[in-house]
C-alpha positions as CSV (number, residue, x, y, z in Angstrom):
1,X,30.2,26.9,-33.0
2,X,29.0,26.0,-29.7
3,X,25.7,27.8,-30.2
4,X,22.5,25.4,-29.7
5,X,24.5,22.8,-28.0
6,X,23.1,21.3,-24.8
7,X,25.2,21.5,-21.4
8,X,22.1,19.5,-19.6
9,X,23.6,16.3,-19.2
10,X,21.6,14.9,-16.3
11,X,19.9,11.6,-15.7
12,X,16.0,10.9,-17.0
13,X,13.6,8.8,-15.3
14,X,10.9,7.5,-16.9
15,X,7.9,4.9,-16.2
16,X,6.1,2.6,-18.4
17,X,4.4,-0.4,-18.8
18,X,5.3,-1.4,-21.9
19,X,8.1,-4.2,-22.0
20,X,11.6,-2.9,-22.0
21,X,12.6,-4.8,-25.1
22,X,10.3,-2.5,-27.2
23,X,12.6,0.2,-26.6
24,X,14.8,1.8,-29.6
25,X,17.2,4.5,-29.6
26,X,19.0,6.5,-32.3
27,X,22.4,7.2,-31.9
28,X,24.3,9.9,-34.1
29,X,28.0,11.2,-33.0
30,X,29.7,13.7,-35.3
31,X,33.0,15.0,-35.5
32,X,33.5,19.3,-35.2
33,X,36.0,20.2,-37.6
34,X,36.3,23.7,-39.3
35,X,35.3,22.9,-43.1
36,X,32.8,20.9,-41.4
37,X,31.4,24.2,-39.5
38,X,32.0,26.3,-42.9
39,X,30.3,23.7,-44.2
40,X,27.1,24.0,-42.6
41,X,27.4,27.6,-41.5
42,X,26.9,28.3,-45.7
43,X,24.1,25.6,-46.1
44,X,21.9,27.7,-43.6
45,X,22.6,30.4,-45.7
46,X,21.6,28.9,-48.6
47,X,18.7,27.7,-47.1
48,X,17.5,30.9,-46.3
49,X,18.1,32.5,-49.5
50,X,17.2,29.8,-51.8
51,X,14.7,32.4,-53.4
52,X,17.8,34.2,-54.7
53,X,18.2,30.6,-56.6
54,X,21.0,28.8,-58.0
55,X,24.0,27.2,-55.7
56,X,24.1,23.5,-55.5
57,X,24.2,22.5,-52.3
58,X,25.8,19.2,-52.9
59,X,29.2,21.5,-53.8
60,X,29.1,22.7,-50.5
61,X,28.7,18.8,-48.7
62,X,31.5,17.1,-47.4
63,X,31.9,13.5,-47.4
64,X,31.1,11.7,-43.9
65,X,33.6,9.2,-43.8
66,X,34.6,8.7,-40.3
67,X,33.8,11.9,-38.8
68,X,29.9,11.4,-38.6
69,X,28.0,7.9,-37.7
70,X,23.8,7.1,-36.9
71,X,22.6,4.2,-35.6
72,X,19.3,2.4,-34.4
73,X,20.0,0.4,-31.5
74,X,17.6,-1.7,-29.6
75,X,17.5,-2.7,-26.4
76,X,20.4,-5.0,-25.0
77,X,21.5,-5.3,-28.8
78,X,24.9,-6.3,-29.2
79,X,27.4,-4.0,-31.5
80,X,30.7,-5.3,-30.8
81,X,33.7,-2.7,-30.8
82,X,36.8,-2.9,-32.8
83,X,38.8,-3.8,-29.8
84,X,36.9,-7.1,-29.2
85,X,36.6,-8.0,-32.4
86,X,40.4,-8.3,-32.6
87,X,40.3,-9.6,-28.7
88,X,37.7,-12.8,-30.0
89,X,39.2,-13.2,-33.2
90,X,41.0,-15.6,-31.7
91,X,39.4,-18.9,-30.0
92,X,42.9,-19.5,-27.2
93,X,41.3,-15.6,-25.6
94,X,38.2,-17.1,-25.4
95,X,37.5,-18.4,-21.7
96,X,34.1,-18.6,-20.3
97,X,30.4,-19.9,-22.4
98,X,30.2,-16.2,-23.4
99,X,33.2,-15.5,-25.1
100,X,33.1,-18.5,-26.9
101,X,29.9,-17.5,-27.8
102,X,31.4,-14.0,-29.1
103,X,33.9,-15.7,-30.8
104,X,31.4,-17.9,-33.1
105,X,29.2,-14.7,-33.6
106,X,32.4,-12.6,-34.8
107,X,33.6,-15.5,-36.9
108,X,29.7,-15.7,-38.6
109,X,30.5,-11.5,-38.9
110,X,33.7,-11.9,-40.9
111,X,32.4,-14.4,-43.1
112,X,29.7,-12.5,-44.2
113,X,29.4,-8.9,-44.7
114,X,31.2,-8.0,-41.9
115,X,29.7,-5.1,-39.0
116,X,27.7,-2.3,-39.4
117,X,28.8,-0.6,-37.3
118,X,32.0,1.8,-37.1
119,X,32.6,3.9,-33.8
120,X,29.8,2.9,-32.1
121,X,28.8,-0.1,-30.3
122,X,27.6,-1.6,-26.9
123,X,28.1,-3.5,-23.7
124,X,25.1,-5.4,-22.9
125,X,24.2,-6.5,-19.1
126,X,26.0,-9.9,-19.4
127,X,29.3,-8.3,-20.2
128,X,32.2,-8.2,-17.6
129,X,32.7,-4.7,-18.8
130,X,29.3,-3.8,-16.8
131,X,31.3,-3.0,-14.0
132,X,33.5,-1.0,-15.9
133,X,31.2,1.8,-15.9
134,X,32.5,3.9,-12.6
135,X,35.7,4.2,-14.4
136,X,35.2,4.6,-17.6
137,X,35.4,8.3,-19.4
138,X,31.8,9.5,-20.3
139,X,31.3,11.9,-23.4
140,X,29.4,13.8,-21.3
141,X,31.0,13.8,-18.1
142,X,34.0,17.1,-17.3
143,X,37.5,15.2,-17.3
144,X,37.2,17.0,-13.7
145,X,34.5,15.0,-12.0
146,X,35.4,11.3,-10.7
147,X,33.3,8.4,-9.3
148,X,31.6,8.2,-5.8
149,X,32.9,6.3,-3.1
150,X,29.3,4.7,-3.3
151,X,29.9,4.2,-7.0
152,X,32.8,2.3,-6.6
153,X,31.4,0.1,-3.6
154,X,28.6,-1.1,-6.3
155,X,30.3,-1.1,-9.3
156,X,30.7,-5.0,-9.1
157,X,27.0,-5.6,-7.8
158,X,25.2,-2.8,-9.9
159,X,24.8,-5.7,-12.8
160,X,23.3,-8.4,-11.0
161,X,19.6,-10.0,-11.8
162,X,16.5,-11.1,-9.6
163,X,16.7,-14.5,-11.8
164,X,19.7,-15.2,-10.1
165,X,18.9,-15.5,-6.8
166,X,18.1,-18.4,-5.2
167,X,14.9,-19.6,-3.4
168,X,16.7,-21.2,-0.4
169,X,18.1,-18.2,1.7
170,X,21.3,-19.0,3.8
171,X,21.5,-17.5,7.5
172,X,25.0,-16.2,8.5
173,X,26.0,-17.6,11.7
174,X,27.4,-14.0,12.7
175,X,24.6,-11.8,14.6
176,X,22.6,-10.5,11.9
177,X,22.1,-7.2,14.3
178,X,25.0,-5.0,15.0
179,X,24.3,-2.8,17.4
180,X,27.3,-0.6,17.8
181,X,28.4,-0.3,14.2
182,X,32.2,1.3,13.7
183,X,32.3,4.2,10.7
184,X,34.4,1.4,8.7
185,X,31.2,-0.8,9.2
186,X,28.7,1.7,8.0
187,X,31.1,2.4,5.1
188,X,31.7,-1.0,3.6
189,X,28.2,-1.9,4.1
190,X,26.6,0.5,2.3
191,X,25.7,-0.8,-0.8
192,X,22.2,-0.4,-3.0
193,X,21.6,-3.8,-4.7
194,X,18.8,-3.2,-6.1
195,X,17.7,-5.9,-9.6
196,X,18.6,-3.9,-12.6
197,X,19.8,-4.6,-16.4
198,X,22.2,-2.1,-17.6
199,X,23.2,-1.0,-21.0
200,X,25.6,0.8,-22.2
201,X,26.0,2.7,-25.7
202,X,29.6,3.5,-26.5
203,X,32.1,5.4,-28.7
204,X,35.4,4.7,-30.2
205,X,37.0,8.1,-31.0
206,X,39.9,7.3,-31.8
207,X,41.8,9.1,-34.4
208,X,40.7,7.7,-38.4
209,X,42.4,4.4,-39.1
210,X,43.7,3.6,-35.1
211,X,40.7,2.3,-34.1
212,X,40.8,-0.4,-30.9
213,X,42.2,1.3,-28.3
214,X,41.2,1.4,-25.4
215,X,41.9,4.8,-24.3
216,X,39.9,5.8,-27.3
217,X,36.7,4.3,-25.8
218,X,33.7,6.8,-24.4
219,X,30.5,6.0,-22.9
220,X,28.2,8.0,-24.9
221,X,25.5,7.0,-23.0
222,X,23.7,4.7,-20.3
223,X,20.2,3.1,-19.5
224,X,19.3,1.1,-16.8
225,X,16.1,-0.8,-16.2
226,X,14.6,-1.7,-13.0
227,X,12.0,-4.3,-12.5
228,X,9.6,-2.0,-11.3
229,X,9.4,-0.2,-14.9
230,X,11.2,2.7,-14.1
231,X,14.2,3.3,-17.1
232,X,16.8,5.6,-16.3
233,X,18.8,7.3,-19.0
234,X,21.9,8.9,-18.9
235,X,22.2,11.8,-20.6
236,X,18.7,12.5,-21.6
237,X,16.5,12.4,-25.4
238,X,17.5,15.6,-26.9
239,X,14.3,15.9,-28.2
240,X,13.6,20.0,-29.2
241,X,17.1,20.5,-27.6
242,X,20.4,21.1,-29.3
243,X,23.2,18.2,-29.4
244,X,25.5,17.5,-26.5
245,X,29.0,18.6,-27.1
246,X,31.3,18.5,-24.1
247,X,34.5,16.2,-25.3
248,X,37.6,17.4,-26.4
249,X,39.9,14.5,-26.4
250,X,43.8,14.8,-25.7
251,X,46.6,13.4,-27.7
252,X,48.4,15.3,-30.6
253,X,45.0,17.4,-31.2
254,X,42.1,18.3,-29.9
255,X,38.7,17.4,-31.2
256,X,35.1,18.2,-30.3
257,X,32.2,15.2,-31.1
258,X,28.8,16.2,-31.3
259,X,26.0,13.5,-29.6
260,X,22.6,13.2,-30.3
261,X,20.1,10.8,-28.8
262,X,16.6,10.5,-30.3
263,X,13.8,8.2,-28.9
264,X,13.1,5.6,-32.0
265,X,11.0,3.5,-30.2
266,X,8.0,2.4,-32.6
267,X,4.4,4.2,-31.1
268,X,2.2,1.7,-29.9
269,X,-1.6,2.0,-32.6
270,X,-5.0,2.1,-31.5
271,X,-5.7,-1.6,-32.0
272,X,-2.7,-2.8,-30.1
273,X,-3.6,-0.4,-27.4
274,X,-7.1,-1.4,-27.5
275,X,-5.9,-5.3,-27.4
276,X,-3.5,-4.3,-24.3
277,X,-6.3,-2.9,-22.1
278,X,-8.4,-5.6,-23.0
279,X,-5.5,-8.1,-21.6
280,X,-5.1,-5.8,-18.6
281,X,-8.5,-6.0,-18.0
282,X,-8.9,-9.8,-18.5
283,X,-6.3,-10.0,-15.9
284,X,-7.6,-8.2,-13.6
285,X,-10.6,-10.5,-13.8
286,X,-8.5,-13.6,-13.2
287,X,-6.6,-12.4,-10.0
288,X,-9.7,-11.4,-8.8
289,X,-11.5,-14.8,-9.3
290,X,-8.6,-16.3,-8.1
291,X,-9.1,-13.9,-4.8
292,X,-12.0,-15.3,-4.9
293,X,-11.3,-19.0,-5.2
294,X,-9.2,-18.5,-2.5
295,X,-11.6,-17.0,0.0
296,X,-14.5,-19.1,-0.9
297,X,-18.3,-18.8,-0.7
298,X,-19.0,-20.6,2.7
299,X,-20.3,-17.8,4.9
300,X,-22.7,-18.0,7.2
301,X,-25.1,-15.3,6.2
302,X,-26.1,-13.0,9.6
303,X,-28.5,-10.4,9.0
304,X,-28.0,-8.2,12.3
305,X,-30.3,-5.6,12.9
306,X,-28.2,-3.4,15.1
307,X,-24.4,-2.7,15.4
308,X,-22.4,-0.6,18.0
309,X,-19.3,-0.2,17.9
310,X,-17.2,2.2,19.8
311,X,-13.7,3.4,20.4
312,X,-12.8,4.9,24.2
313,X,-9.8,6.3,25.6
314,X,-9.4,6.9,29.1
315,X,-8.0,9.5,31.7
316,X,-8.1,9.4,35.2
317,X,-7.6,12.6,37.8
318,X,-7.9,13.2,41.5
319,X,-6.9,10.0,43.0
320,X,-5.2,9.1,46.5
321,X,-2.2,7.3,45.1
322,X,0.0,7.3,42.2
323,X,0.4,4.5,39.7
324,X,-2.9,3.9,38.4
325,X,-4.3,1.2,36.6
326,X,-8.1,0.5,35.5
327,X,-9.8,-3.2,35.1
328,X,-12.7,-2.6,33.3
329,X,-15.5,-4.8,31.3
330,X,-18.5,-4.7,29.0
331,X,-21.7,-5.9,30.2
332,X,-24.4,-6.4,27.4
333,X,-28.2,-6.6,28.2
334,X,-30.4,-9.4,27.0
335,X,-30.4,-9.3,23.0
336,X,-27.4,-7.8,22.7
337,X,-24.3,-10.4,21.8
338,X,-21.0,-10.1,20.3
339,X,-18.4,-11.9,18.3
340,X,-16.7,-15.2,20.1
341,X,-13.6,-13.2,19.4
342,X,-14.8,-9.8,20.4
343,X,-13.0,-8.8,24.0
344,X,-15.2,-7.2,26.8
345,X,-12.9,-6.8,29.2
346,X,-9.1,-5.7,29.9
347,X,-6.8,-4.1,31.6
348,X,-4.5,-0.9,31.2
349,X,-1.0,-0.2,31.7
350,X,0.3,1.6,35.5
351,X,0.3,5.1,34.3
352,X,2.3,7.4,36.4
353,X,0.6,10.8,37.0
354,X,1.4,14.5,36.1
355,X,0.2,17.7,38.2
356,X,-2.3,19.8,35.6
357,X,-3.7,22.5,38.0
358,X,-4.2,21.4,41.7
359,X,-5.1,17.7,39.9
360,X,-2.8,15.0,39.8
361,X,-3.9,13.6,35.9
362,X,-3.2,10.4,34.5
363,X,-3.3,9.8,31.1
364,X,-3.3,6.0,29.9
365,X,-2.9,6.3,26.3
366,X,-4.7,3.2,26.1
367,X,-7.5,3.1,23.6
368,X,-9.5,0.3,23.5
369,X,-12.7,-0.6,20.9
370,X,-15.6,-3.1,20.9
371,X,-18.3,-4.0,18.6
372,X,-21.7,-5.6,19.8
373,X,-24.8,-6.7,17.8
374,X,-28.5,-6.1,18.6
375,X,-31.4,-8.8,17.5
376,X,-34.6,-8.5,18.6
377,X,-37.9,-10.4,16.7
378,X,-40.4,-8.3,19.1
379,X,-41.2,-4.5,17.7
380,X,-43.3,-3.7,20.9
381,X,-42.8,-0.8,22.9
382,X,-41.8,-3.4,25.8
383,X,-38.5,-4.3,23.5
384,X,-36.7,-1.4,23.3
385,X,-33.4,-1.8,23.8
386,X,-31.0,-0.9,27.1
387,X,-27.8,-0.1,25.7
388,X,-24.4,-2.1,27.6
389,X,-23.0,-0.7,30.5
390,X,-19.2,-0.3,30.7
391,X,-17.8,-1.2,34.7
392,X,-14.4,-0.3,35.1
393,X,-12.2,-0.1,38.6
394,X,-9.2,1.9,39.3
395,X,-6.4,0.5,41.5
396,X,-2.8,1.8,42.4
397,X,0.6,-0.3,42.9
398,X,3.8,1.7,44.2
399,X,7.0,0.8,44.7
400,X,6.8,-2.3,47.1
401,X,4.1,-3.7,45.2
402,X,1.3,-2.5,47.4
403,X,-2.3,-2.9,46.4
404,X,-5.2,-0.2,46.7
405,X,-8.4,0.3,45.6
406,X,-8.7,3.6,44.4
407,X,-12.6,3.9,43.0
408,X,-15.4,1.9,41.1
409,X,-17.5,3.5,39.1
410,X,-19.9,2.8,35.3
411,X,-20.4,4.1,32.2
412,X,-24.0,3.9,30.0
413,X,-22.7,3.9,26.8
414,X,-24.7,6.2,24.4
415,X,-27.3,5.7,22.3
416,X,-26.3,8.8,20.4
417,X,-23.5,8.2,17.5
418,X,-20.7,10.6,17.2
419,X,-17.9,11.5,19.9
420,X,-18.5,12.0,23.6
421,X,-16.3,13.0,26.4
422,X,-17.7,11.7,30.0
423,X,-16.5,12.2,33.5
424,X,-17.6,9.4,36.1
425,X,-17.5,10.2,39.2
426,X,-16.1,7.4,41.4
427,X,-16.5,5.8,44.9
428,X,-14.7,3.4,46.5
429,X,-15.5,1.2,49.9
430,X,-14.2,2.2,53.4
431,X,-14.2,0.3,56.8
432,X,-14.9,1.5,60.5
433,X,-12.2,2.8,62.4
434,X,-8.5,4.0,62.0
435,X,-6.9,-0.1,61.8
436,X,-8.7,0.4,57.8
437,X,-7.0,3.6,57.1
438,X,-3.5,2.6,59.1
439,X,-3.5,-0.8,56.8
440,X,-4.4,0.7,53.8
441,X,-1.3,3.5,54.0
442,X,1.3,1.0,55.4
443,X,0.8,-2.4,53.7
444,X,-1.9,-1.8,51.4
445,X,-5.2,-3.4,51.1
446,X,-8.7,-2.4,51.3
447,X,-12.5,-3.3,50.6
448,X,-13.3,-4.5,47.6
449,X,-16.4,-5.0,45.9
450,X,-17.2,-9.1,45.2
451,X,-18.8,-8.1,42.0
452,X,-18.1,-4.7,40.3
453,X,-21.7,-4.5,38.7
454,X,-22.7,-3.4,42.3
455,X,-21.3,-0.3,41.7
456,X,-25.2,0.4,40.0
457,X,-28.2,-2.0,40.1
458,X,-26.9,-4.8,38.9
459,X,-29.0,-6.6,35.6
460,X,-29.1,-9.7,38.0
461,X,-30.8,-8.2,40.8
462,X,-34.8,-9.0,40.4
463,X,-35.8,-7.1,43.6
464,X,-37.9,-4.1,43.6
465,X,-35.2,-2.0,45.5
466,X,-31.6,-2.7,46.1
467,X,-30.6,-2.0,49.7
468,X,-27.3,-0.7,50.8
469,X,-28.2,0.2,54.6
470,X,-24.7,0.0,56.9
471,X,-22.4,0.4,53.4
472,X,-19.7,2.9,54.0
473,X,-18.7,4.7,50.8
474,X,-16.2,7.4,50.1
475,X,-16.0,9.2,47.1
476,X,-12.3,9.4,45.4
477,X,-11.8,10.6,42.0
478,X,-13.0,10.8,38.8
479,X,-12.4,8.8,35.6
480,X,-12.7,10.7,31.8
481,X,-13.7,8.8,28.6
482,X,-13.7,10.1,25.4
483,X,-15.9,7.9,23.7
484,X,-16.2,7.5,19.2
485,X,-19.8,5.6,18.9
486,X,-20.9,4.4,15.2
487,X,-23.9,2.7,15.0
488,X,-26.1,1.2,12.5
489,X,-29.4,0.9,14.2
490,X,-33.1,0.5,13.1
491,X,-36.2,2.2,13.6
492,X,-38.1,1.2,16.9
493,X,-41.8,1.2,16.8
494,X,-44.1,0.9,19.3
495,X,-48.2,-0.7,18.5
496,X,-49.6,2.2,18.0
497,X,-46.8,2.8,14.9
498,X,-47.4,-0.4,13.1
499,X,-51.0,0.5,13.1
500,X,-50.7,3.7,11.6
501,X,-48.4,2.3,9.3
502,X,-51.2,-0.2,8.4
503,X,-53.5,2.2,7.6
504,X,-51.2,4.6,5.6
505,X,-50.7,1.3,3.3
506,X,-54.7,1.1,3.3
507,X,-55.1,4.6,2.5
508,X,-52.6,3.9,-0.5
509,X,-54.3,0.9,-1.7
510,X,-58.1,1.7,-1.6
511,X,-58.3,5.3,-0.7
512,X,-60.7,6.9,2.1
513,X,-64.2,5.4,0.7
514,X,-62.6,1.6,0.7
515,X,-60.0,1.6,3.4
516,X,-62.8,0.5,6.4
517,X,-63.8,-2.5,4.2
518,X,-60.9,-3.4,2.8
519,X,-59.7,-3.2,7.0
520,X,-62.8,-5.3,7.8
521,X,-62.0,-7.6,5.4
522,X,-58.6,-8.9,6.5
523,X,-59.6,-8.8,9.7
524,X,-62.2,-11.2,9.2
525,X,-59.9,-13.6,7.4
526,X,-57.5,-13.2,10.4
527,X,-60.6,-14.4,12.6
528,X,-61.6,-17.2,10.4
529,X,-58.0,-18.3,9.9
530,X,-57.4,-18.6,14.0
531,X,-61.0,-20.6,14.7
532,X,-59.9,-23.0,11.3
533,X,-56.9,-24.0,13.6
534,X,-58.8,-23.9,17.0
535,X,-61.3,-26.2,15.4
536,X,-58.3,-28.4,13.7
537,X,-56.8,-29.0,16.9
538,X,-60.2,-30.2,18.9
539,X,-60.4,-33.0,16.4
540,X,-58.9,-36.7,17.0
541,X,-55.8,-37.7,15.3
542,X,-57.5,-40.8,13.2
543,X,-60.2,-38.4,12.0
544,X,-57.8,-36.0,10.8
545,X,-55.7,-39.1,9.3
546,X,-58.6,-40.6,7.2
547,X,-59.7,-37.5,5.5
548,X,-58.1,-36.8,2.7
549,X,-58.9,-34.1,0.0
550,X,-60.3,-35.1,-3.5
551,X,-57.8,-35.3,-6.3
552,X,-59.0,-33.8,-9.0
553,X,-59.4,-34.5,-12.8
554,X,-56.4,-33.9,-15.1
555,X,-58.1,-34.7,-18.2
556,X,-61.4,-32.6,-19.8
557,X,-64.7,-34.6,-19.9
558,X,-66.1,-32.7,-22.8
């Protein structure tokens, strides 16, 4: 008998975005007997000889009784069980809104033509038997397996709602932050309480005529809904699979129930489909006018011309001292600007070096990024841009908080796009005599540069030749960058570019016998526009005032 029965009895997920509501399940449980099995053992054969002609099945059908039930249930319908039905009968057992509630809807039940149901029936998420879950005996389930310490931790919070929370949040007075948790800590707080309805489809199978016991009561099965549209079932659709039979219940005999769960849920058509995406779609629409709405249309409207922007990272090797640190700043040339809220300049942590080689390396892991915008109305050859200069300056600070300059040194940034890696060599200033050094090693200290663009000719200076005559330098170590450039730049053009641009236009237009008077000609209305405003301005102001042009005639004199 137990061939085609399903010993699968784990837990489906599924995800849709259809409301949960639409769902509908088929329920059938049957009872395994032995005529029952004889039963259906010779209706097979029949089946498959029905050639041979001439037994009538319905000799070899048994009646269903009690032993076999099917059922459509919906979701969070309410079946009630024999056991409450006796248990609301009876308004004094009645004590909160809901079973009064059961008790009217049982009362309306007797009156009329009573339940539809037999063995099975439901407990919907509002029930207090929710939490009963854990504990209860599954169809499904071994009688050897038990619930989770986990499972019994949320069997009284697995039932509750996002509706009933509240918008005003309460702060414990206790530290929110335990930072040396005990294992009894850790155990009692771990607890998923996640917003989920539950639903739970259940079997009395008891023995014919005792039903309303409470030991008699199965879950047969179990689905959950979260609010993120995942459904969880417990044990899974049959579907192409054989029913689950895994119950034998004790008492005076033993009997085996077949379950079988089938997906009823009506299929969505083409128009309603159709009518969904078309709401999906609307919505879609809204949210993003709404987006919209809230951003707003008043923008100020800047057409750059040219954009840099670059990423840098920064390593520094070969230095005096140990615990270096870099200042460093962005200087931009004339037509170059950047956003008010754009940094230039900052400053890196103290990184402690590491020996690589016979180098002492320090690696910052500091990257830092900057964006900055060319404009320039004048296409001459004269206008071509010089791109910014990055000035940085490393410095060291030990232990007892002494200062030293390590090294200046600059950085032409690019004109290329793509990723560079540059070494800058660096220099730093150094005084006459051995009192420089002997301060420098005891109590820190040394020359600095007043402005750190000196470290190159600085955009300031308007000399021919910069002079450093009687400046001491020594050179110290050197500084890496690795340097990401993206750049959106234009096409610069010199005179002699627009011109032939000019004439390829020309050439396009009038082709080689016209180009040299079609030339002529707009530069003869060039001429004649420029001596129309010479002679315009040579004129007195009343003059100019008391000519005026004559209007002419609106209507035909014909």
């Amino acid at each position: 008998m137990a061939d085609g029965w399903t010993s699968d009895t784990g837990e489906a997920v599924y995800r849709s975005r259809d409301a949960v509501k639409n769902l509908k399940i088929k329920v059938r449980i049957q009872r395994v007997t032995s005529a029952a099995a004889i039963s259906q053992h010779l209706q097979q054969q029949v089946l498959s000889h029905q050639d041979r002609g001439g037994i009538e099945l319905s000799t070899l059908s048994t009646s269903r009784g009690d032993d076999e039930e099917e059922l459509v249930l919906g979701w969070q319908e309410k079946l009630f069980s024999q056991y409450e039905v006796d248990l609301f009968q009876t308004e004094a057992a009645c004590q909160t809104p809901l079973d009064r509630q059961y008790h009217a809807e049982i009362a309306a039940l007797l009156r009329g033509k009573g339940r539809r149901n037999g063995r099975i029936f439901t407990y919907t998420d509002s029930d207090r038997f929710t939490s009963w879950e854990e504990h209860s005996e599954s169809l499904v389930t071994p009688g050897t397996s038990g619930p989770t310490f986990l499972a019994e931790r949320m069997a009284n919070v697995r039932h509750r709602k996002q509706e009933r929370c509240t918008g005003d949040s309460i702060v414990p007075k206790s530290k929110l932050v335990n930072w040396e948790p005990s294992q009894e800590f850790m155990k009692n707080s771990h607890i998923i309480n996640t917003p989920v309805q539950t639903m739970h489809i259940m079997g009395d199978l008891g023995p014919p005529g005792k039903l309303g016991l409470k030991e008699s009561e199965h879950v047969l099965c179990t689905i959950r809904a979260y609010k993120n549209g995942v459904v969880t079932i417990k044990p899974d659709f049959n579907n192409s699979k054989g029913p689950y039979s895994r119950l034998e219940t004790a008492g005076g005999t033993r009997e085996l129930w077949r379950l079988t769960l089938v997906n009823a849920s009506k299929a969505i058509g083409a128009e309603e489909r159709e009518r969904e995406q078309r709401m999906y779609r609307d919505l879609y629409v809204r949210h993003r006018d709404y987006l919209n709405s809230l951003a707003g249309q008043d923008f100020e409207m800047l057409i750059l011309s040219d954009v840099c922007s670059v990423r840098c990272a920064v390593s520094a090797e070969g230095f005096e001292y140990d615990n270096l640190y870099i200042h460093f700043f962005l200087e931009l040339p004339n037509n170059w600007f950047s956003l008010p809220f754009e940094p230039l300049s900052g400053v890196t942590q103290t990184c402690r070096t590491r020996t690589l080689g016979k180098d002492n390396v320090a690696f910052f892991c500091y990257p830092f990024s900057f964006e900055s915008f060319f404009q320039s109305e004048d296409e001459s050859e004269e206008s071509l841009p010089r791109w910014p200069v990055l000035y940085f300056k490393v410095l060291s600070l030990d232990y007892w908080q002494r200062y030293r300059t390590e090294g200046y040194g600059y950085l032409v940034i690019p004109s290329a796009h793509g990723c560079h890696r540059m070494t800058c060599q660096t220099w730093r200033p150094v005084q006459n005599g051995t009192v420089a050094e002997l301060r420098r090693f005891f109590i820190g200290g040394s020359p600095e540069l007043e402005d750190s663009s000196y470290a190159r000719v600085p955009s300031t200076f308007k000399g021919e030749r910069l002079s450093r005559l009687g400046f001491r330098t020594e050179t110290s170590g050197s500084v890496t960058l690795t340097l990401h450039c993206i750049q959106q730049a234009r096409a610069f053009v010199d005179a002699n570019s627009l011109k032939k641009r000019r004439q390829t236009v020309l050439d396009q237009l009038g082709g080689h016998s016209q180009q040299g008077s079609v030339y002529n000609v707009l530069e003869a209305f060039q001429r004649a526009r420029r001596r129309m405003q010479e002679a315009r301005e040579t004129l007195p102001r009343d003059l100019i005032s008391t000519i005026s042009p004559v209007p002419r005639s609106s209507e035909s004199t014909a």
